[in-house]
Structures are given as structure tokens and as C-alpha cells.
C-alpha positions in Angstrom: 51.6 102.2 89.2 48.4 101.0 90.2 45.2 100.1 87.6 43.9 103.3 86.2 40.7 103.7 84.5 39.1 106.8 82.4 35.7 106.9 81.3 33.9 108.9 79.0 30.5 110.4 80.6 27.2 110.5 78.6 23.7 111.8 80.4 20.7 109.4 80.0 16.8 110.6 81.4 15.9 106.5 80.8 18.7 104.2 80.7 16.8 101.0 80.7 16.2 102.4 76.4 20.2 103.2 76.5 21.4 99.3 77.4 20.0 97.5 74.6 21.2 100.2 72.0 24.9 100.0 72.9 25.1 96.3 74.0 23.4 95.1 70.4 23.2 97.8 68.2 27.5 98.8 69.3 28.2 95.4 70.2 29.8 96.8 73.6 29.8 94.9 77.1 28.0 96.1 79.7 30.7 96.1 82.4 28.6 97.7 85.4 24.7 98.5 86.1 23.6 99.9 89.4 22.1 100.5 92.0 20.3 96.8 91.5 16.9 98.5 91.5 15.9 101.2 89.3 19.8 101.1 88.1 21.0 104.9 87.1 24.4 104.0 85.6 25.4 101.9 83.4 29.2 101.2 82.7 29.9 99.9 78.8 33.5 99.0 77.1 34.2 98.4 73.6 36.8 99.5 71.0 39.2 101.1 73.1 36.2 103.0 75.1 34.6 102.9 78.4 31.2 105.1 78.3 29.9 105.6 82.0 25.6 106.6 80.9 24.6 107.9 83.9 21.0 109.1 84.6 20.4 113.2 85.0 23.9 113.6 84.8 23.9 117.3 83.9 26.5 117.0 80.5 25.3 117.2 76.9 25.1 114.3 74.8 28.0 113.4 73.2 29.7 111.9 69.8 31.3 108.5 69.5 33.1 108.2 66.2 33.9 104.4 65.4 36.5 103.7 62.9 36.5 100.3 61.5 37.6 98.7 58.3 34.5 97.6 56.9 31.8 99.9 58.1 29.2 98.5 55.9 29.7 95.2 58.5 28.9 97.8 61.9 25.8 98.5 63.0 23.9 97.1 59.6 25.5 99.3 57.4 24.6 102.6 59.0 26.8 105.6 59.1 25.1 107.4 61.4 23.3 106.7 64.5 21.7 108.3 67.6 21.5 106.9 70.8 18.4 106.8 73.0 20.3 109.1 74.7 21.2 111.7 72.1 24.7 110.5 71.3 25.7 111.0 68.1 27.2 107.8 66.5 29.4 108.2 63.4 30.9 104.9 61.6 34.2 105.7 59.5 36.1 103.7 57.6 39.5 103.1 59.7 41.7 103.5 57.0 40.4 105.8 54.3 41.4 106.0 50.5 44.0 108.4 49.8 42.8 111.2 47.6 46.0 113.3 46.2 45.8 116.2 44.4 47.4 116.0 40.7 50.7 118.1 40.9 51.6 120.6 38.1 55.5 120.6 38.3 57.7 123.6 37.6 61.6 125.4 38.2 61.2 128.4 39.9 64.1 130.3 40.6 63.0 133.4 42.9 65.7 135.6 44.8 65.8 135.6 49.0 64.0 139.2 49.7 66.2 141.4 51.8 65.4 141.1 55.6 62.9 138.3 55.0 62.0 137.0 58.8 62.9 134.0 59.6 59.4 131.7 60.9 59.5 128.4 62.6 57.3 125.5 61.4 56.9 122.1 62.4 59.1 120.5 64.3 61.3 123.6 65.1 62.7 124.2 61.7 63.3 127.8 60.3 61.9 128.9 57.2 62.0 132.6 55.2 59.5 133.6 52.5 61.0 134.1 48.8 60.1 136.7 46.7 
């Protein structure tokens, strides 16, 4: 199979405010910048992404959510950004704490209700209600 790319698109009306925000705020590369002068897209990668900013491009901003594992070292600490552009930047810890509900345990005994439907859940399986 030949080299496939997918980009994400995000509208700019001044690009040249965009390039500096995602190349030092984000840390991203700038992969691609053209035409040479007065440049209307820029191409960035980073993280897993490739953002294609393109000048007048017609599409609403968008939102970028970045998951790292200490998001207090991102972007100085901040947990929310927004791009010259009107992207939405939200910084997430990758791995967050588990929070789990205390359980109250019990033996319930309840009888199969006549006729109860059979429903399927996840992953195929077959459940009834009891009553």
C-alpha cells in the first residue's frame, strides 16, 4: 500500500498569528507553508496529529484535546487554550485517577418473571430482566 496521509482541517483569516502559536506554544513542526509569498496554508504535526490551517477555508474552528502525563509541564501549565484561530485547546492528563464508587454489597434472590424478553448487550451476549 502506498504512503497515506490524513489531515485534520482548521480555517485561519491570518495565518502568519497561527504559526508561532502552534510551533511554540504546542511544540508542533511546521511540516509545510505555502505559496512562498503571502503563504495561506500551513501544514503542522505533532502528537499523533497533522493540522492542515488553511486561510478562508470555510469550516469552523475546531478542538484539539492533548492528553499528556504531566499537563502542568504543556503549554505552561495551562488547561485551556485558544488559538489565534479559534481552536479550542484542551490539555488532559493521559492517564487519569481512577475514581470508583464505594459498593454497598448484598444477596438478592429475585425469581425470573414469566416471558421476560431476552435483550442483547455488549459483545452479543443475552440478558433477561428479573423481577
Amino acid at each position: 500500500m502506498s504512503k497515506i496521509h490524513a489531515e485534520v482541517l482548521l480555517p485561519t483569516k491570518e495565518l502568519l498569528k497561527d504559526i508561532p502559536f502552534y510551533t511554540e506554544v504546542l511544540g508542533m513542526r511546521m511540516d509545510m507553508i505555502y505559496p512562498a509569498d503571502n503563504p495561506t496554508v500551513a501544514v503542522f504535526s505533532g502528537y499523533g496529529l497533522r493540522l492542515r490551517i488553511e486561510k478562508n477555508a470555510g469550516v469552523p474552528p475546531g478542538k484539539i484535546r492533548v492528553l499528556c502525563k504531566e499537563p502542568k509541564d504543556f503549554a505552561n501549565g495551562k488547561n485551556s487554550l485558544q488559538a489565534p484561530n479559534g481552536t479550542k485547546i484542551e490539555i488532559e492528563r493521559l492517564d487519569p485517577p481512577l475514581t470508583l464508587p464505594t459498593t454497598q454489597h448484598e444477596f438478592v434472590v429475585r425469581r425470573l418473571a414469566d416471558q421476560a424478553p431476552w435483550v442483547i448487550g455488549r459483545a452479543g451476549m443475552h440478558y433477561r430482566d428479573h423481577v
